[in-house]
N, C-alpha and C positions, 0 to 999 in steps of 0.2 A: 584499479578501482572497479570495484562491480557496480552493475547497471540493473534497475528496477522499472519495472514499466506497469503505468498503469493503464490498461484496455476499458475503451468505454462500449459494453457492451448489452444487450437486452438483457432482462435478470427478472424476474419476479413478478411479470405484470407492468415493468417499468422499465427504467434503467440505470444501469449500475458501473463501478468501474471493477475491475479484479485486477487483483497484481499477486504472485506467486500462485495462480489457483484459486485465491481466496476472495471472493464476490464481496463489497462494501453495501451498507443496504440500499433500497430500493429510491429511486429518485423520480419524479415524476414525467420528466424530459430527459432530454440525453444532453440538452445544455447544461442543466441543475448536475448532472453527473459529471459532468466534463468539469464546470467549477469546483466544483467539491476534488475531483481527480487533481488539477491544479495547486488546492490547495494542500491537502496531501502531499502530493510532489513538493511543493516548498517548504514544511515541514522538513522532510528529508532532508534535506539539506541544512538545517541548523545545529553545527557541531553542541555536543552537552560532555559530559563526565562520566568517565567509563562506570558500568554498572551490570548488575548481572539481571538477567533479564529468562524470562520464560513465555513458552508461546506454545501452540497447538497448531499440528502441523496437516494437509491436506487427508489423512489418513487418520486423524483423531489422535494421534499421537502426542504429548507432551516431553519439550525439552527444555532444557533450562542451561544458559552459556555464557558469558560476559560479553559485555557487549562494547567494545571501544568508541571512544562517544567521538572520536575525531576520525574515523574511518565512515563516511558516510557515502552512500550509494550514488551514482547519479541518475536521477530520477526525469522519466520519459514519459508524457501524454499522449496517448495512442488513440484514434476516434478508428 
C-alpha cells in the first residue's frame, strides 16, 4: 500500500501543507494548516467506488486514470 504525506510548511505569506509537490492554500497559522492537513489525511482514508478520475501533475501536465476506490493511501501529518 502506498503512503502520502502531507508537510506542513511556509507557503504564501502563511502556511500551508503539500503533499506530492502540490502546495494546499494558504492558512493563516501553521495550526489552521496542520487541521486542515489532518483533515485531508482522513479523507484519504474513506474507501468509495472505482472511478476514473483526472488531475494536473507538478509539471502542468494533465492525466486522466481509474482510480480504484478501495486502494487507498495511507496518509501521514508531517509538521
Amino acid at each position: 500500500m502506498s503512503t502520502i504525506t502531507y508537510e506542513i510548511v511556509e507557503h504564501d505569506g502563511g502556511w500551508a501543507y503539500k503533499a506530492n509537490g502540490v502546495f494546499s492554500e494558504p492558512f493563516p497559522s501553521h495550526a489552521a494548516a496542520h487541521k486542515a492537513a489532518e483533515r485531508a489525511a482522513k479523507e484519504q482514508r474513506v474507501p468509495g467506488e472505482a472511478e476514473v478520475i483526472s488531475y494536473e501533475d507538478k509539471d502542468g501536465q494533465w492525466h486522466e486514470e481509474t482510480a480504484a476506490g478501495n486502494d487507498r493511501p495511507i496518509p501521514v501529518v508531517k509538521d
